[in-house]
KOLKOL-341480 format. One record per residue: x, y, z of N, C-alpha, C in turn; residue number from 1; chain. Coordinates in pm, whole numbers, plus 50000, padded with zeros to 5 digits. Layout:
<atoms>
<atom <X, Y, Z>, <X, Y, Z>, <X, Y, Z>, NUM, A>
...
</atoms>
This chain:
<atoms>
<atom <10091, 81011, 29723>, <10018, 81059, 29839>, <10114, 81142, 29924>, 1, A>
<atom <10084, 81251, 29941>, <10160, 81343, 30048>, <10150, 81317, 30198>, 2, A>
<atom <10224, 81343, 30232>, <10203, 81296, 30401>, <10129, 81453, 30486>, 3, A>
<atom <10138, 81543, 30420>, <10042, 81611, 30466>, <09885, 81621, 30434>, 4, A>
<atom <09858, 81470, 30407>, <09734, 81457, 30317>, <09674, 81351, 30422>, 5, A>
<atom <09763, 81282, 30516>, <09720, 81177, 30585>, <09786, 81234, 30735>, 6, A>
<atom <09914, 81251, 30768>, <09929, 81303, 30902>, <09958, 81419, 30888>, 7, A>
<atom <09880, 81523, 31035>, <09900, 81590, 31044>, <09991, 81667, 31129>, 8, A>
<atom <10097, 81707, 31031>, <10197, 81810, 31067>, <10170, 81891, 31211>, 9, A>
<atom <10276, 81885, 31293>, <10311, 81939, 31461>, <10197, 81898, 31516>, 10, A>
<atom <10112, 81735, 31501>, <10071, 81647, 31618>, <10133, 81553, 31683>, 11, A>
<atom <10303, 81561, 31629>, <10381, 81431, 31682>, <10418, 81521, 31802>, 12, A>
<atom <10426, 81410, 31933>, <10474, 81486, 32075>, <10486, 81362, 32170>, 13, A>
<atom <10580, 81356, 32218>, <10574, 81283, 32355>, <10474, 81299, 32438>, 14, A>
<atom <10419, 81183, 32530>, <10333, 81218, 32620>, <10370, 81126, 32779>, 15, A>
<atom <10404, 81202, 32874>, <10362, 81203, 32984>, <10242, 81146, 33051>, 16, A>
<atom <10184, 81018, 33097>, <10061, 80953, 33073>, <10046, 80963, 33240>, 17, A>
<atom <10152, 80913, 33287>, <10139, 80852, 33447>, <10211, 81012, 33516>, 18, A>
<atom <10218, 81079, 33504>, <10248, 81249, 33548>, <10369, 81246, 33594>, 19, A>
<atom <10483, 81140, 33556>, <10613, 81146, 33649>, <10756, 81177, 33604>, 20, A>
<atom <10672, 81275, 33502>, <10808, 81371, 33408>, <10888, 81330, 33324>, 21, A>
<atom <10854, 81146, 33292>, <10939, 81096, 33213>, <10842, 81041, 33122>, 22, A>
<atom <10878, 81087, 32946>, <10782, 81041, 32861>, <10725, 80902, 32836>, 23, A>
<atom <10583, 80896, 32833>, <10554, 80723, 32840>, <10556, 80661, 32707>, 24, A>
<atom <10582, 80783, 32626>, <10530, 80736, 32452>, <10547, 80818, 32376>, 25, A>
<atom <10497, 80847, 32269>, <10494, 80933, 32145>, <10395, 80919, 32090>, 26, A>
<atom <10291, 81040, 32011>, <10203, 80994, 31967>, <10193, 81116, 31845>, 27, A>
<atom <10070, 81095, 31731>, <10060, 81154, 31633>, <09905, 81144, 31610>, 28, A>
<atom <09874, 81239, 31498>, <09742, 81178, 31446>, <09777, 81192, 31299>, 29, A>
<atom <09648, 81114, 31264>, <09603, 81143, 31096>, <09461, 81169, 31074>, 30, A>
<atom <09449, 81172, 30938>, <09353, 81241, 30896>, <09325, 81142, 30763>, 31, A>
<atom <09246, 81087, 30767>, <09171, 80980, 30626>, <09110, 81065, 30551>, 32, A>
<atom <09197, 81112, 30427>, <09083, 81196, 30367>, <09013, 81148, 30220>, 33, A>
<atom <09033, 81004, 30232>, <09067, 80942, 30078>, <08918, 80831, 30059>, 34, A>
<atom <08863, 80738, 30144>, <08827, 80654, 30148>, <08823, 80587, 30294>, 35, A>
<atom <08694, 80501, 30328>, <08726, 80426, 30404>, <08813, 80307, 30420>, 36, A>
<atom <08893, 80291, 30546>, <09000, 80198, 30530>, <08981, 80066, 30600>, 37, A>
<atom <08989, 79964, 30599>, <08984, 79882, 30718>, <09106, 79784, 30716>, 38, A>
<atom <09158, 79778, 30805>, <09291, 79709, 30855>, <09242, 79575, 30952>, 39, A>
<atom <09353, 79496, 30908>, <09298, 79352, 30941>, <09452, 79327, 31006>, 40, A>
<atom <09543, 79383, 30966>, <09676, 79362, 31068>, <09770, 79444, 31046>, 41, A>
<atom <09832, 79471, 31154>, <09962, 79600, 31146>, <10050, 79525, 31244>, 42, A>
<atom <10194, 79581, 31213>, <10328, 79547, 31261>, <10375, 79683, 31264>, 43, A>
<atom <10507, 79712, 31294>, <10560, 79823, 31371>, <10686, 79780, 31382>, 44, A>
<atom <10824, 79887, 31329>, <10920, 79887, 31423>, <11000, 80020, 31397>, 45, A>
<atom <11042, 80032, 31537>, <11079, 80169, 31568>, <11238, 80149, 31527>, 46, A>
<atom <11312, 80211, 31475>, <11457, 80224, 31469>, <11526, 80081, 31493>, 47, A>
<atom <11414, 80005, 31382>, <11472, 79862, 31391>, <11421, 79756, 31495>, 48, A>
<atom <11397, 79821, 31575>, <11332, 79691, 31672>, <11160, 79701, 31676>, 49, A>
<atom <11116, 79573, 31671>, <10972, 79537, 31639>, <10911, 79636, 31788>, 50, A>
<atom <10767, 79633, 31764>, <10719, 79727, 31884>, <10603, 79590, 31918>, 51, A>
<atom <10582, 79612, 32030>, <10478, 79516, 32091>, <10310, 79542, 32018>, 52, A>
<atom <10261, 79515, 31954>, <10090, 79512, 31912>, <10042, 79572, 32077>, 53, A>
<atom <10091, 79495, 32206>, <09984, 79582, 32283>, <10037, 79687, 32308>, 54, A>
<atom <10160, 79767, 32307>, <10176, 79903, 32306>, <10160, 80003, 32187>, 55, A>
<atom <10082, 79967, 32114>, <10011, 80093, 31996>, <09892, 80079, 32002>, 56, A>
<atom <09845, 80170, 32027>, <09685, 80218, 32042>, <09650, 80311, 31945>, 57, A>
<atom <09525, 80278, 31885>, <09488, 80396, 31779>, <09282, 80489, 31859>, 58, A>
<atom <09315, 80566, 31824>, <09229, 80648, 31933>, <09101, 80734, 31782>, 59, A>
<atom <08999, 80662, 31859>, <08879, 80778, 31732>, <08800, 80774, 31785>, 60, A>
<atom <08734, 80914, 31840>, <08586, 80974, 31917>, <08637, 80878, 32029>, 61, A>
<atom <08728, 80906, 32095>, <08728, 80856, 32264>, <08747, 80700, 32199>, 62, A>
<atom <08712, 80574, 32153>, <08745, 80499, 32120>, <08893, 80475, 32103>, 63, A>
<atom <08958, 80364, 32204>, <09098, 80320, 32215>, <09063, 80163, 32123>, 64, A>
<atom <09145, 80126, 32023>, <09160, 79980, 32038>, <09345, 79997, 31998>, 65, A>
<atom <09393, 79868, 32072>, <09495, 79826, 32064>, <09545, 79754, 31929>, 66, A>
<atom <09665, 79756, 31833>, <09713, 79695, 31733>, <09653, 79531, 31756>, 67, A>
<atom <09708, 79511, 31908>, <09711, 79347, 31890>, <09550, 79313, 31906>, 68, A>
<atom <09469, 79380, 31940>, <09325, 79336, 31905>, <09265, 79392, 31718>, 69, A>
<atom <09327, 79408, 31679>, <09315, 79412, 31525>, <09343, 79250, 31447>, 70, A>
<atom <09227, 79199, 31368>, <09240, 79054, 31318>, <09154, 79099, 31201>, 71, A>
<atom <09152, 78967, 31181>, <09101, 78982, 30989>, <08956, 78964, 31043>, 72, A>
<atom <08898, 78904, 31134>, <08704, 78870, 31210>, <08713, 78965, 31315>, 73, A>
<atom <08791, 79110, 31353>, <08811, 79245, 31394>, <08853, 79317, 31373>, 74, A>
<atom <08839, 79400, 31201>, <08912, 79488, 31171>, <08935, 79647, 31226>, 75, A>
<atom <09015, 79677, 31234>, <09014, 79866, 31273>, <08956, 79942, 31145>, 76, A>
<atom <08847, 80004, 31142>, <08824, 80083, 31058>, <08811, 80245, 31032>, 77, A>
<atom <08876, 80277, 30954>, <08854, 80429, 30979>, <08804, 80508, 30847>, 78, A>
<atom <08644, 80572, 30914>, <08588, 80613, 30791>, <08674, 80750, 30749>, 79, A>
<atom <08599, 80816, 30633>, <08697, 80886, 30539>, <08628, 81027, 30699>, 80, A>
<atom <08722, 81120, 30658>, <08696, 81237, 30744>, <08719, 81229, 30892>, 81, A>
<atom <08794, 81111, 30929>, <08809, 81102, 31106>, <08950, 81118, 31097>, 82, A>
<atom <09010, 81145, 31231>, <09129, 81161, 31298>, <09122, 81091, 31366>, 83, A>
<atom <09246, 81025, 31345>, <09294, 80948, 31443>, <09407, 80982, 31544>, 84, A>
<atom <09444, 80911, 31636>, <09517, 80964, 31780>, <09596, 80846, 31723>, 85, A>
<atom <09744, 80790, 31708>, <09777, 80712, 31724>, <09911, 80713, 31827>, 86, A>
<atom <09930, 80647, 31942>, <09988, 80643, 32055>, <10096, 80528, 32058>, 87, A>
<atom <10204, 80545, 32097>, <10292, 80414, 32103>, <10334, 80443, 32212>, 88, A>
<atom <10326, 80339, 32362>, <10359, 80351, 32421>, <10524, 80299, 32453>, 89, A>
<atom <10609, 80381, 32416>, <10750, 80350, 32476>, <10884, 80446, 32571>, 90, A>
<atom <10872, 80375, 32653>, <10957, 80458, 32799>, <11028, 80519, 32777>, 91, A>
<atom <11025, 80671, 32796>, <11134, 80786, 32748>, <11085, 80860, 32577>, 92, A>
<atom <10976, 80788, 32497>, <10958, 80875, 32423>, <11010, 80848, 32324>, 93, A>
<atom <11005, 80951, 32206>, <11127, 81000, 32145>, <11231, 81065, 32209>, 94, A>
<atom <11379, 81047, 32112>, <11470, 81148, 32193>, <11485, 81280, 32104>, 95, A>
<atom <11498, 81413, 32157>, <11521, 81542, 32132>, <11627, 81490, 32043>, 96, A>
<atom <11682, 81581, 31933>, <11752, 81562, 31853>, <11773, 81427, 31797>, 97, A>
<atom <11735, 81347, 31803>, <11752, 81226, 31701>, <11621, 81175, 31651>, 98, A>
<atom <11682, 81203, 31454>, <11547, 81138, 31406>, <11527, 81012, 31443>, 99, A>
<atom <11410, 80977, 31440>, <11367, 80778, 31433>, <11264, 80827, 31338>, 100, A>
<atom <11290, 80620, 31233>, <11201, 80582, 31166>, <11146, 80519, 31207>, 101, A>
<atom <11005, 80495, 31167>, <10892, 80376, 31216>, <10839, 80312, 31122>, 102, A>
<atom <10860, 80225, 31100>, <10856, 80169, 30975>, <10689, 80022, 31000>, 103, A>
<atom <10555, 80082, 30904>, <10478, 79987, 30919>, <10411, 79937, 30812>, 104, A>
<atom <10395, 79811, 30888>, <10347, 79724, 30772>, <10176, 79662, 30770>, 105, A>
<atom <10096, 79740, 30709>, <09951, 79735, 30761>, <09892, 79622, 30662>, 106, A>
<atom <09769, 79525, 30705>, <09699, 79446, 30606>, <09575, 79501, 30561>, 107, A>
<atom <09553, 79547, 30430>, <09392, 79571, 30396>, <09359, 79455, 30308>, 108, A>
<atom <09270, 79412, 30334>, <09150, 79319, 30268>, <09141, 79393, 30091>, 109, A>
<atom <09222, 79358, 29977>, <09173, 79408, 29848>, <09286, 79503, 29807>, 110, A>
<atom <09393, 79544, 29871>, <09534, 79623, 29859>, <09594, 79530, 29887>, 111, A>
<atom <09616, 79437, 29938>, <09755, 79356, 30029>, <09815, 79426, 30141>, 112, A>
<atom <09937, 79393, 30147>, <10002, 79449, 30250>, <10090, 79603, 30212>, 113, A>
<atom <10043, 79669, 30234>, <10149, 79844, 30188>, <10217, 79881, 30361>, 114, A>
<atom <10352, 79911, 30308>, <10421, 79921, 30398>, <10493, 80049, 30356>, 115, A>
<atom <10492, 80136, 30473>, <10576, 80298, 30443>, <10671, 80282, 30569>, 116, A>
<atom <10778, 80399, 30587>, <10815, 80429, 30664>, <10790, 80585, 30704>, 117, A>
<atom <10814, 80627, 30806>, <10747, 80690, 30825>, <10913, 80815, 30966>, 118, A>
<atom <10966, 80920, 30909>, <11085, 80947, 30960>, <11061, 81059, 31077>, 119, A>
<atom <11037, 81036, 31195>, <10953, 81132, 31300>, <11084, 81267, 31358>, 120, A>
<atom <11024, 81386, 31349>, <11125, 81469, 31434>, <11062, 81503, 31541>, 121, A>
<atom <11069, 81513, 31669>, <11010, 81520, 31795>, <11009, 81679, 31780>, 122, A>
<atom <11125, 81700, 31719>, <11207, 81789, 31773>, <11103, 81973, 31721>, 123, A>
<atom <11092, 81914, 31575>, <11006, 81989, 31485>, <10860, 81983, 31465>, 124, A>
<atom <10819, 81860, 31527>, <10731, 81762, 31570>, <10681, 81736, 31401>, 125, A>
<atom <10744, 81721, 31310>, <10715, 81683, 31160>, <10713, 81525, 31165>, 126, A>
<atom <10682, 81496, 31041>, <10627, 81333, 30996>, <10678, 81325, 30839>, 127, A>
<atom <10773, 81277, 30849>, <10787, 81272, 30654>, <10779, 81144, 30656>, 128, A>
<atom <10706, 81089, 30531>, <10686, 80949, 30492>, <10743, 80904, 30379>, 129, A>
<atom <10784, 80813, 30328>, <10852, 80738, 30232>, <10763, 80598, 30223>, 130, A>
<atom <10757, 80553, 30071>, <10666, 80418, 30072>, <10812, 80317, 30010>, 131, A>
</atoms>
């Protein structure tokens, strides 16, 4: 699977949420172009350290739900042909010139657990993935 097949290339960007010039997060989207997916649990960690479930938000048609409200009796689902917004809220962002990996570990119901990493440049705003 290519990663230009699932995220799309120069949507990674810091974002500014609360207007006070200092980045609140980083965010990206994708693009499901394969099948519908449904996720029953995700984990996260940025350059080694775990990320909080309530600071990742995944965003479709105005619809926010949070990682940590994702369970196996509330899955996140995303049909084939949507984009998603996915948002991590962490203080300061990415930094300019230094790559970070994000490395996640998602649950589907009938796959198990598939885990990629995922190597972000702010800078280029690219997404290369590795499984």
């Amino acid at each position: 699977m290519s990663s230009y097949a699932v995220f799309i290339q120069g949507s990674l960007q810091n974002f500014d949420e609360d207007g006070d010039g200092v980045p609140d997060g980083f965010m990206f989207k994708l693009r499901n172009r394969y099948m519908t997916i449904c996720i029953t649990r995700i984990t996260a960690k940025l350059d080694g350290e775990p990320l909080d479930p309530d600071k990742i938000s995944f965003i479709v048609d105005s619809n926010e739900t949070k990682a940590s409200q994702i369970t196996a009796t509330s899955p996140f689902c995303i049909p084939v042909d949507t984009t998603t917004t996915v948002k991590v809220f962490k203080r300061g962002g990415l930094k300019p010139g230094i790559k970070s990996r994000l490395n996640i570990v998602i649950e589907v119901p009938g796959y198990g657990t598939p885990g990629f990493s995922l190597i972000l440049d702010v800078d280029s705003r690219s997404i290369s993935i590795y499984y």
